[in-house]
N, C-alpha and C positions, 0 to 999 in steps of 0.2 A: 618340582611339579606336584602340586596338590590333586587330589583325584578329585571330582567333581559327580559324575556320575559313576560309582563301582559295580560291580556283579553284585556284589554283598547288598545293592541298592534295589535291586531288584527282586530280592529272594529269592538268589539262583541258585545258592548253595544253604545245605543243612546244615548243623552244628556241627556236624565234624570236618566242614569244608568240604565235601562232596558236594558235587552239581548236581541239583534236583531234577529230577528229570523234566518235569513239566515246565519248568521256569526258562520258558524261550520269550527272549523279546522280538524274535522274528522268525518262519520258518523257515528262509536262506536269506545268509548276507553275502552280497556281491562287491569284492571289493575292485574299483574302477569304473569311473560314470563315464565312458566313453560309449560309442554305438556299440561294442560286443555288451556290456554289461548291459547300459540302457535299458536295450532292447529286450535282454532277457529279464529284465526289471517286471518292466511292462505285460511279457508275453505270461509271465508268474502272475502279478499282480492282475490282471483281466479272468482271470483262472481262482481271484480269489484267497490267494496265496500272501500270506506277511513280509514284505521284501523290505531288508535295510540295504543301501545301496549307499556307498560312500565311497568316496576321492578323495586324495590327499592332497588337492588344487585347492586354493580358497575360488576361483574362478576358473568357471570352462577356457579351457585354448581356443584363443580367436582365429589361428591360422590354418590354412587349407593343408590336408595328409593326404588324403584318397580321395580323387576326382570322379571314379567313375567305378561303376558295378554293372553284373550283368544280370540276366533275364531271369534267371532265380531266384536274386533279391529283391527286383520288382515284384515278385509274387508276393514273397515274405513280405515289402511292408504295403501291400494291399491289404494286409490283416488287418493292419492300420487304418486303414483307410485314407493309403498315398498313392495316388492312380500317378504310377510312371510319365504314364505317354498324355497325361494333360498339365500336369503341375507346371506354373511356373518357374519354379526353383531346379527344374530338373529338364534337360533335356537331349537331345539322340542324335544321331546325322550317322542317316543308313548307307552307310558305306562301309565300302574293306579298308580293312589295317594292311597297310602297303609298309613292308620294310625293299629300301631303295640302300644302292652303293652312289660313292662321291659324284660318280658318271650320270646317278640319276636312270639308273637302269634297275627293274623288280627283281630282289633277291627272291622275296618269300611275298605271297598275299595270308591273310588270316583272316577266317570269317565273324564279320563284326555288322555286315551288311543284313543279317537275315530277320526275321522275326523266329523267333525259337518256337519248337513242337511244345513248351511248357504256355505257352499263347503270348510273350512277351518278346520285345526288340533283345538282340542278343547284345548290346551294349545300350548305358546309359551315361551321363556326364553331370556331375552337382559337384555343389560346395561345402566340403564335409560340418564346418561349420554352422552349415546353415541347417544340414539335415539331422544334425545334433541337438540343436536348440527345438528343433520340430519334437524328436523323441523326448527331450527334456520335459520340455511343456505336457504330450500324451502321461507320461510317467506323473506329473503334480494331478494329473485330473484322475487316479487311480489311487484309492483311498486309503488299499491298503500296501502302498507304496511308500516309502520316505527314502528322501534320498540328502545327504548329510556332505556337505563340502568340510574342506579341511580336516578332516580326516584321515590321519594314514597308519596302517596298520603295520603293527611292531609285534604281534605276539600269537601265536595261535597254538592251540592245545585242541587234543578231542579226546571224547569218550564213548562209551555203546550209545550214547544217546542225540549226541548232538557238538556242536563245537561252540570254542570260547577265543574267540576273536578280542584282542585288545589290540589300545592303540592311542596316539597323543592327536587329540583336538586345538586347533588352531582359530580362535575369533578375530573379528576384524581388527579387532585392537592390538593382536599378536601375541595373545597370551593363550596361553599353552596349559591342557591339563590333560587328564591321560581317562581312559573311558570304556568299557569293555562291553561288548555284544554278544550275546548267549543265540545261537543258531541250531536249527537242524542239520541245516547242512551252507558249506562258503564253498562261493564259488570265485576264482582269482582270474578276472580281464582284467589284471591291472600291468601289461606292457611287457615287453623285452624283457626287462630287470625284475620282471616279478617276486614282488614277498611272500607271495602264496606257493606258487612252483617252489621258493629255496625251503620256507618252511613245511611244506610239505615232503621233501628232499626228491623231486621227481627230476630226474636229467633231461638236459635240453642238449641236441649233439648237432654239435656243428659240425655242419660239410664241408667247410676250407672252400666256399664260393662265397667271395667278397669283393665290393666293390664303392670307392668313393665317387658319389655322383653330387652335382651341384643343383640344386631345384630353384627356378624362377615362376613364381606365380603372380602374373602380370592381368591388370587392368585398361585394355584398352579403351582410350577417350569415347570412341566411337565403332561402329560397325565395323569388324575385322573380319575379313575372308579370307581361308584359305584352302590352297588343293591340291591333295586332297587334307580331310580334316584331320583326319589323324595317321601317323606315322614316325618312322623311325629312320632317320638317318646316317649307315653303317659307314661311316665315315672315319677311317683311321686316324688322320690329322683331328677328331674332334668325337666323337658317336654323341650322338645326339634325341631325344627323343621331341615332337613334338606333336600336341595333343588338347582335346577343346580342357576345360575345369569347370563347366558347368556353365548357366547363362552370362553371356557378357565376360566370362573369363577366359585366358588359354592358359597356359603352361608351357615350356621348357624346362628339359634336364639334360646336362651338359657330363660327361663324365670326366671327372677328376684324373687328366695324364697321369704317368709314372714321373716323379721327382717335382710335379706340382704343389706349392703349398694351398689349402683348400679355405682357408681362411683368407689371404690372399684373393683367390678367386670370386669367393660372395662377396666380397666388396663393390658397393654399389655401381665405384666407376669401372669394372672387372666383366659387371655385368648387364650393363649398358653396353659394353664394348661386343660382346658375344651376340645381343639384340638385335646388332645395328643393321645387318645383313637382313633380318627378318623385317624392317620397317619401322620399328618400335622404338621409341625415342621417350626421352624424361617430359616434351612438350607433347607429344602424343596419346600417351600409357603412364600409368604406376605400377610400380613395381612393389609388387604387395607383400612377394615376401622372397627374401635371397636366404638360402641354409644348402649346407652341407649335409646330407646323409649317406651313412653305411649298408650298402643295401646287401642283405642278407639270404643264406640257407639253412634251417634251422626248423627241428620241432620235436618236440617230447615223446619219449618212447611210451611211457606211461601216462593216463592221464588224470589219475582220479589216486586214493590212497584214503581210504576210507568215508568219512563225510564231506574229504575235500577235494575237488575239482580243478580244473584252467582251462582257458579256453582264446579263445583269440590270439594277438599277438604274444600272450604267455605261453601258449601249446606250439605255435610255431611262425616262422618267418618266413617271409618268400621275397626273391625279387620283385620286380615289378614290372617287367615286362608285358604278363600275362592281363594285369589290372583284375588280381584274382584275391590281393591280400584281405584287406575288409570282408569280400565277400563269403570267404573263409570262416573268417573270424561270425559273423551274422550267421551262417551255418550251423556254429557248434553253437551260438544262444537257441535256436529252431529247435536243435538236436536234445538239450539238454532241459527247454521248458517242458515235451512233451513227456520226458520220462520225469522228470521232478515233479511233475504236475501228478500223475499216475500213484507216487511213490506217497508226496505228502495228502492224498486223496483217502491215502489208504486201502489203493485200489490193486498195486503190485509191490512185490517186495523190491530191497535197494540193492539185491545182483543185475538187474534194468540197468541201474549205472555202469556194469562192465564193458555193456555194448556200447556206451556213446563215446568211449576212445578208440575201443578196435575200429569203432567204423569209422570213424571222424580220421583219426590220423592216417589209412588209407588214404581215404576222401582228398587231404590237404595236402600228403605227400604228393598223388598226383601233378596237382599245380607247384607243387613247388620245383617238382624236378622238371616239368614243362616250363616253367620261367627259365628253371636254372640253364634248359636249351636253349631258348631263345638269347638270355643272356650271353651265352659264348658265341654267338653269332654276330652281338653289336658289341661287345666289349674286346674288341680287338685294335690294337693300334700299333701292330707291324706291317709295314707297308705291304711286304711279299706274304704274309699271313693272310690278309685281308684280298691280296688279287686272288690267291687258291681259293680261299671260300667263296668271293665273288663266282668263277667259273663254273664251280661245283653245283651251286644254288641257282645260277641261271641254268644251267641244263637240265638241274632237276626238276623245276620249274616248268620249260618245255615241255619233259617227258611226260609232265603230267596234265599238258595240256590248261596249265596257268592256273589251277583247281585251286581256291582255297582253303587253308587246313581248317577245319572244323574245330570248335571250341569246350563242344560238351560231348567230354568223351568218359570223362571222371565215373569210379562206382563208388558205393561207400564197400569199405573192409567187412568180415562178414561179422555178425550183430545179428539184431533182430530182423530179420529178412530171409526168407525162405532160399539159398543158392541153389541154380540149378534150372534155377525157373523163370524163362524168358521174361526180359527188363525187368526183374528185382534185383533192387538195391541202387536203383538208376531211378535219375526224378521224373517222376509222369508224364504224359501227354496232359496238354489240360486245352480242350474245344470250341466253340462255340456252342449253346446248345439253350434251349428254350422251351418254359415251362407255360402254364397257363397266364400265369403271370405276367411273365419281364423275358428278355431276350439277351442273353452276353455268356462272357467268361466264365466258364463252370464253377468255378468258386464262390463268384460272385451271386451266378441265378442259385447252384444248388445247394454249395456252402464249403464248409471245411473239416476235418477229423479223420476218424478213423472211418472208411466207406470199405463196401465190398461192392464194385460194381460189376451189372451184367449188360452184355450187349444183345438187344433181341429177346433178353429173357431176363426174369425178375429173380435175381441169388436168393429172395427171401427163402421162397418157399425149398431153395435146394441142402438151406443149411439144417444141420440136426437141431434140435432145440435150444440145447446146451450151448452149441454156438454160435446161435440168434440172440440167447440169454447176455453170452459174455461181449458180443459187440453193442448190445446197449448196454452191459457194464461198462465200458470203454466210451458210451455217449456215443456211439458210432451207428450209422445207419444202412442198410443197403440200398441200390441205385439201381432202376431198371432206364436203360438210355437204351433208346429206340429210336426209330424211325416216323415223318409227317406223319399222321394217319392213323397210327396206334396206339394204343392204350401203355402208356409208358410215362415214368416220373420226369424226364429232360429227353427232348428232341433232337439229334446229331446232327445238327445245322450245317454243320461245313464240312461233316463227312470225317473228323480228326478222329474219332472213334474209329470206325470202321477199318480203316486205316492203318491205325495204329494195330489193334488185336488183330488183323487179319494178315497183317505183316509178321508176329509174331507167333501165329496158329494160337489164340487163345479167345476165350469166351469171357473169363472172367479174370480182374484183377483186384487186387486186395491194397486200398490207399491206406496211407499212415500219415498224422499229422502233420507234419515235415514234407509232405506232397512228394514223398518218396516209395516206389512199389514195394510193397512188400514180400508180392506172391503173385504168378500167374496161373489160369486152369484154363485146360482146353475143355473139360469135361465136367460132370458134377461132380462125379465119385474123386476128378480132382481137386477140383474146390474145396471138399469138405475136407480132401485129406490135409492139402495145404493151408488152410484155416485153422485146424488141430497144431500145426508145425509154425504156425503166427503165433498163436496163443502160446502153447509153452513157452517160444523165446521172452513173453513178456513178463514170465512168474508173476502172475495175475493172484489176489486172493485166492484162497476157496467161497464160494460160494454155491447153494443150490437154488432149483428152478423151484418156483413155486409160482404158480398158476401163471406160466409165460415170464415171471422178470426173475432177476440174478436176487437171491438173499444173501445176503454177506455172513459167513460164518465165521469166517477167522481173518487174520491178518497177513499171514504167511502164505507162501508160495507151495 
């Protein structure tokens, strides 16, 4: 292999083979162009940021992974500006996730029916495909974005200043040269088998919850109904999951018996045969795609090891029961543009980075050990195993008067977030609320960032100077949400304010980009105190006040 483009090409290194410090060709490279990287491509690059962003695919994967996310992610990619609940390509059906026995009797319901207190449907249904190719395209229109196919990385080193990413390039012609990237900081989505987690040496520890399942992602001809839309079928002869894939698609996933061979089974007449019962015929439907996967318990105790990170399916695995994995994964990209962004701003120091593992793998444990329950419930296929849980689950069921289990229960680990302090570290309420302007979603009419808002009363005037200074350091504003009639920045249209802080005895709450609480006050004197207690978790520069705004004196924390 001939080297085509080296570091030595760049003038990243000095005469004595030392990395120059300035000599970055980017200020993170992301290795993996799937939606976790993507996304965080994008969420950097919109911020202004130098993102190289490379795959070791010469082309994107055409086939469907993750059909469906929930009402957090719709937040996140309205950043975008991808409105969930009108898109085409994306769509809902407000109902419960019913898991049913062979008899056709309700083990469990789970709530999938609701619109979430974050102002979104708590589930959503696409084609990942499709919602890939969307971020791809947003990622080419951000300029200081590149994003490099055939690409895979084979090598990485760091120093105090930055890392040195190398790696073999692959053209269409299939020739091969080898190519090295100078970064501030790499960040690794790049999968299960991650080069970045092994090269970074961070352990990934399995929990010995494993399971072969078969996935059918079918096409039907025409209008397919069913009821209800989604659900699971605990069926020991067979456990079965079935569920929408976004417009015009559905799904099946079959679990792989004990002594079945799995290759066998994706065979197209294998699973045709599994269909048949459902309606779905080779003259009716295509069958878009038949695979075996492993579906997994798994995630990184560490997440970070100096300038280099993981995130997505490289930090952790989860079943799929929950339809929690992706949205995971999109999580720790949210999580980690807002402190990268802070960091290569020059705005906080890079201990900021500690906090987006402790809280993120919390965060993802949750879901995962939540699948990994639900999973023992449908992965059962001993006859008399399966009647005990049956009995156990309808009763419990009763007891609880048919109640559906709730989906957003998850916090983040503690990090930057004040604990202690009613709903920090848990994602926002987000309202309807209306300005002189326009009338909608809080985001939308009043924006996004770092906010401290007050209900009834305007947080400006309660902060001390210093800490009015360092939230417009942070580009962050405060919010007076009020009531028809009053002199107030957003109107509490449907009362989700009120609500919400009077449910939790507070006045005021402290948002973080990531539409996660940081901090709540009942009071001024608590305000200010909890705001002193935001700030330090972010090791913010130094800076002093001078006539009202933040001067930046140093770089350090």
């Amino acid at each position: 292999m001939t080297p085509t483009k080296s570091a030595a090409s760049h003038g990243l290194f000095d005469d004595t083979g030392a990395p120059r410090p300035g000599g970055f060709d980017a200020d993170v490279a992301i290795v993996g162009a799937g939606p976790v990287g993507t996304l965080l491509a994008v969420l950097l690059g919109l911020r202004g940021h130098r993102v190289t962003l490379v795959e070791k695919w010469p082309t994107a994967y055409a086939q469907p992974r993750a059909v469906t996310y929930d009402h957090e992610i719709a937040r996140i990619l309205s950043i975008l500006g991808i409105d969930s609940d009108q898109d085409d390509a994306i769509n809902y059906h407000d109902e419960l996730y019913y898991w049913k026995n062979a008899k056709g009797e309700t083990l469990l319901v789970v709530d999938w029916a609701s619109t979430s207190a974050s102002g979104w449907r708590v589930r959503y249904w696409f084609n990942q495909p499709d919602l890939e190719k969307r971020l791809r395209r947003i990622a080419g229109e951000v300029p200081s974005v590149t994003l490099r196919w055939g690409w895979q990385a084979t090598a990485l080193s760091q120093d105090a200043d930055g890392v040195l990413l190398g790696g073999t390039v692959t053209n269409a012609a299939g020739e091969t040269t080898t190519e090295t990237i100078r970064a501030r900081y790499v960040v690794g989505a790049d999968g299960a088998n991650s080069f970045v987690r092994q090269a970074l040496g961070l352990d990934f520890v399995d929990h010995g919850f494993f399971f072969d399942w078969l996935i059918l992602d079918m096409l039907p001809h025409g209008p397919y109904e069913m009821s209800p839309s989604q659900w699971q079928l605990c069926d020991p002869q067979r456990p079965t999951t079935i569920v929408p894939a976004g417009p015009g698609r559905r799904r099946w996933e079959y679990m792989v018996l004990p002594g079945e061979d799995p290759q066998a089974l994706a065979a197209p007449e294998s699973a045709w045969r599994l269909l048949e019962p459902w309606g779905l015929t080779p003259q009716n439907a295509t069958l878009e795609r038949s695979a075996v996967y492993r579906f997994q318990a798994r995630w990184a105790e560490t997440w970070r090891r100096g300038r280099g990170l993981i995130a997505g399916d490289a930090a952790h695995l989860m079943p799929p029961f929950a339809g929690e994995g992706m949205c995971a994964g999109l999580r720790d990209s949210v999580a980690l543009a807002w402190r990268l962004d802070l960091i290569l701003s020059g705005k906080a120091n890079d201990r900021l980075l500690d906090t987006y593992g402790t809280e993120r793998k919390a965060h993802a444990r949750h879901y995962i050990e939540f699948s990994m329950d639900l999973g023992k419930i449908i992965c059962i296929t001993d006859p008399e195993e399966a009647d005990a849980r049956d009995r156990r689950m309808i009763a419990e069921l009763a007891a609880s008067d048919g109640t559906p289990v709730p989906t957003d229960v998850a916090c983040l680990g503690s990090g930057a977030w004040v604990e202690g302090t009613p709903h920090a570290g848990e994602l926002s309420v987000q309202g309807i609320v209306s300005t002189t302007e326009r009338s909608g979603r809080f985001d939308d009419v009043v924006g996004r960032g770092w906010m401290v808002l007050g209900l009834g009363a305007s947080p400006e005037a309660v902060l001390t100077e210093q800490q009015r200074a360092a939230l417009r350091f942070l580009d962050g504003r405060c919010v007076h949400i009020g009531f028809e009639g009053t002199d107030c920045d957003a109107v509490d249209v449907n009362g989700a304010y009120a609500q919400w802080l009077g449910r939790i005895g507070a006045r005021y709450v402290v948002l973080r980009p990531d539409f996660y609480v940081a901090a709540s006050a009942a009071s001024e004197d608590d305000l200010r105190r909890v705001m002193d207690q935001v700030l330090e978790r972010l090791h913010l520069s130094k800076f002093e006040v001078r006539d009202g705004q933040p001067d930046r004196t140093a770089h350090s924390a």
